[in-house]
N, C-alpha and C positions, 0 to 999 in steps of 0.2 A: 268452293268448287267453281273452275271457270266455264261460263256457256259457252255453247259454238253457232255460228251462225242466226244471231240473234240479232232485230230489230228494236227490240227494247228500249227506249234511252231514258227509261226513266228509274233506272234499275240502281239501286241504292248499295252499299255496303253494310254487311248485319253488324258490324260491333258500333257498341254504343260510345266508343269514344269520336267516333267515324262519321257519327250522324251530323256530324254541323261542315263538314266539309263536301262541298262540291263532289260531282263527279266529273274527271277531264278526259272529253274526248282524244284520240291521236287517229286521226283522220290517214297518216303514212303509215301507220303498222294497225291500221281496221281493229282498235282496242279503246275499252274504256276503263278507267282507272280512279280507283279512288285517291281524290286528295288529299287526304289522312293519312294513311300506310300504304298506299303504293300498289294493294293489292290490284289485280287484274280481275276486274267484274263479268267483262264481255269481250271475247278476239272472236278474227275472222268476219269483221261487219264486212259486209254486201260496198262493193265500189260503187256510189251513183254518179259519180263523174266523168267527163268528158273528157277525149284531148282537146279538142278544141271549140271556140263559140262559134257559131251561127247567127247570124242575123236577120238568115229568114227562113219561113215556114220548111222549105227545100234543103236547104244546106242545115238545118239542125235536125235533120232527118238523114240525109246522106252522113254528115259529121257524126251523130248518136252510134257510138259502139253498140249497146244494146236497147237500143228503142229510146221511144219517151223517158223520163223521169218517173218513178214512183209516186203514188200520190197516195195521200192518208183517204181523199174523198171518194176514195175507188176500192167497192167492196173488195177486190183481192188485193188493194194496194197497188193494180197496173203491171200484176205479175204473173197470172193466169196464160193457161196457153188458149187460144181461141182455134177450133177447129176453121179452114175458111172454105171460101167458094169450090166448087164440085168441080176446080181443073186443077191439072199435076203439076209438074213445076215449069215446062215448057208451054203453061198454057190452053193445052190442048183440053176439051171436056172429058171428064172421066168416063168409062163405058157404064151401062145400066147397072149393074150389081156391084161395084164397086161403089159408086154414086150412094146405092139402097143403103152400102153400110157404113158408106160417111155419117147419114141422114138419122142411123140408128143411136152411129157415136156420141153424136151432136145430141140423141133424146136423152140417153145415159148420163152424159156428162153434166146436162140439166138437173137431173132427175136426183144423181148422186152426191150434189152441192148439201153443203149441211145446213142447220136452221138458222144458225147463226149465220152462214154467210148470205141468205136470202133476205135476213132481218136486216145484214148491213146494206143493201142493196136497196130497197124499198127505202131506207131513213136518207141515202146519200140523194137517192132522186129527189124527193123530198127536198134534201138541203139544196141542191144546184134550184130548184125550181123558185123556193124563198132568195136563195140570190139574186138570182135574175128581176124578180119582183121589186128588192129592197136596194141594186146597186151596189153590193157588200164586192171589197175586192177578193181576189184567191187567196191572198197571206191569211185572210181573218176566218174566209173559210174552213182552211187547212187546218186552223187553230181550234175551230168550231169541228171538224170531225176529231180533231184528235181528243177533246174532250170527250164528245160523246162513248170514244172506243176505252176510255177509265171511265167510264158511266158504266157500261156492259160490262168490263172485266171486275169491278167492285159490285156487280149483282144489283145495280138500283133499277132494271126494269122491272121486276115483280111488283105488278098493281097498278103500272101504270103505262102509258099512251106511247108508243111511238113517236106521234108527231110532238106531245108536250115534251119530252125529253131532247128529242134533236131542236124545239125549238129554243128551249134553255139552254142546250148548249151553244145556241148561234148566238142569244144574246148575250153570255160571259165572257163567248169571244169576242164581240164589238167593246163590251167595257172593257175588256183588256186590250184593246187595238185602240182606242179613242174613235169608232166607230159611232156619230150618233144618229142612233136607232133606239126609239121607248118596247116598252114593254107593249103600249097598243100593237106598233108596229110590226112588230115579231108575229103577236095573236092573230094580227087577221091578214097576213101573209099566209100564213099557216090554217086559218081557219078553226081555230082552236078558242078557247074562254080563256079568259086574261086572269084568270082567280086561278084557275089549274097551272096556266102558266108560270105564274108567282110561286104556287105551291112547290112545284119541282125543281124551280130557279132556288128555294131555300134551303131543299134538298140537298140538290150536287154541292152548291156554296158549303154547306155543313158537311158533309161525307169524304168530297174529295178535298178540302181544306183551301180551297179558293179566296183568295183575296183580289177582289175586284173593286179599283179606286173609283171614286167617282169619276162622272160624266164632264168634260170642260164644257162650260157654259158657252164659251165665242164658237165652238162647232156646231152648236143648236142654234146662235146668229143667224151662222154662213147658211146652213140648210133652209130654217124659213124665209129669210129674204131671196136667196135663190129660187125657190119655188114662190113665191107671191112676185117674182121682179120688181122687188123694190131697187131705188138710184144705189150707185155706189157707194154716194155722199151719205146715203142714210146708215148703209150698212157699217161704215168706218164711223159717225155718232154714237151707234150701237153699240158700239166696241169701246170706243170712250165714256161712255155712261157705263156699261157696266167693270170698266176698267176702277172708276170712282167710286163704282157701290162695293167692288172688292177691297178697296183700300180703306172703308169706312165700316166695313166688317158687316154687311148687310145683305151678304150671299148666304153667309153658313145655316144651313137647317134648310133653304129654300129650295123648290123644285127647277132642277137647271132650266128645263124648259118653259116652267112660269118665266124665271127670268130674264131671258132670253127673249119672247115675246112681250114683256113689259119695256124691256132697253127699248127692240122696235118701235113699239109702237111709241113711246116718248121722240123719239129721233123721227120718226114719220110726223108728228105734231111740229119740231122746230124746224125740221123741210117741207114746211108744206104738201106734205102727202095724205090726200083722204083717206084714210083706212083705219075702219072698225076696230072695236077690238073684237067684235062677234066675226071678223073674217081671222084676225087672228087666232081668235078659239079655236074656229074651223081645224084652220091648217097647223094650229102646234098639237091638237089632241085636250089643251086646257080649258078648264071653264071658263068665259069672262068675268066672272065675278073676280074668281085665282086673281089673272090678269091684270081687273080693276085693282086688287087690294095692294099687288106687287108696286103697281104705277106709282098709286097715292104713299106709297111709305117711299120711295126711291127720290117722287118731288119733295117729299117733306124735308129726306136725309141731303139731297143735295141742293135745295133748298131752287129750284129750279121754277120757274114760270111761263106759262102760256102764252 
């Protein structure tokens, strides 16, 4: 049976010879179609497109046929109608009793939102507020609500937190974006226990069938040396050290961020730069001892001296 007017794109074909085939969008005729038999899953998608681009705040406003773009991070998606300001179209203030029953609309309209959509609303704030905190761009966010809304539609909030959920979902979407942000990171952005956080991160991974690659080690480089300003020269050694710990097979099992902070700090020692490995604990979230053990097996393997 074909939907109408559906948003869905993650909407599959039921016959089992079908399952290993794509689903392909046709963005000119608003249809999704299975790559297997051709069926039609979904017609009639919603146009988000524009005639033309804008290159500034004004003109992609003037140029927008109907508004902003949709957005997954907005409890209605950015498609809500919003009651406005208490004058008509010319401007003018509206008289007293008309005014009262704007005022009334506006409680209703509140009032008659469902619970679901009050829940999406509260976890979005939420997310935009950890952004801001962590620096995460919009693509990762976007990625990060639209998980969390297959978190809600497969029923995994029962029993558990709001903010641990959206925050599991912010960090699947940083592993999937090459995002580095740890698991600390996430927690006390959020305010939340890093053991709850784990919990629900094992969760959604298991439930909705996520396969999330490791973290690349050179982006945990780029991030602590930029945050401690370390020289440039150190941070490019960095990268050559653990360029050679990857070719000697001396990364796999190890915590990217251990390693990361052991590269540094060896490249901090052959540029003479003072710095701890107790300032490096600090700032990557690792233990120094981690740190020490990482160092001493990386000088053993690359056989390197002081």
């Amino acid at each position: 049976m074909i939907k109408n007017y559906s948003n869905d794109y993650d909407v599959k074909c039921e016959l089992d010879t079908c399952k290993t085939y794509p689903a392909i969008t046709d963005s000119d005729r608003g249809e999704i179609i299975c790559g297997g038999c051709g069926l039609i899953l979904v017609q009639n998608i919603s146009d988000a497109s524009y005639e033309s681009n804008g290159y500034t705040q004004e003109s992609f406003m003037k140029l927008a046929r109907t508004g902003p773009a949709t957005s997954l991070t907005m409890y209605d998606r950015g498609l809500s109608t919003v009651i406005g300001a208490n004058k008509d179209s010319t401007g003018k203030p509206l008289p007293s009793k008309t005014k009262y029953e704007f005022n009334r609309l506006r409680t209703w309209d509140q009032r008659s939102k469902s619970r679901k959509t009050a829940s999406f609303s509260k976890a979005f704030t939420l997310l935009h507020g950890m952004k801001t905190k962590l620096g995460i761009p919009n693509n990762t966010v976007e990625n990060a609500a639209y998980i969390y809304r297959k978190v809600v539609d497969a029923k995994l909030t029962r029993g558990r937190t709001m903010a641990s959920l959206i925050s599991a979902s912010l960090y699947a979407a940083c592993r999937e974006n090459n995002i580095p942000r740890t698991l600390d990171d996430i927690a006390n952005a959020a305010n939340i226990e890093r053991r709850i956080l784990s919990r629900d991160l094992r969760t959604i991974i298991k439930k909705l069938g996520l396969n999330l690659n490791q973290y690349d080690t050179a982006s945990f480089i780029s991030k602590i040396s930029n945050n401690m300003n370390l020289k440039e020269k150190t941070k490019r050694d960095a990268f050559e050290i653990l360029r050679k710990c990857e070719k000697e097979q001396i990364t796999a099992g190890k915590h990217p961020v251990a390693q990361a902070a052991a590269s540094l700090y060896i490249s901090c020692i052959i540029n003479g730069e003072k710095i701890s490995q107790k300032k490096f604990s600090v700032e990557s979230g690792i233990s120094d001892v981690t740190i020490r053990n990482r160092t001493v097996l990386i000088k053993k393997t690359l056989k390197l001296v002081e």
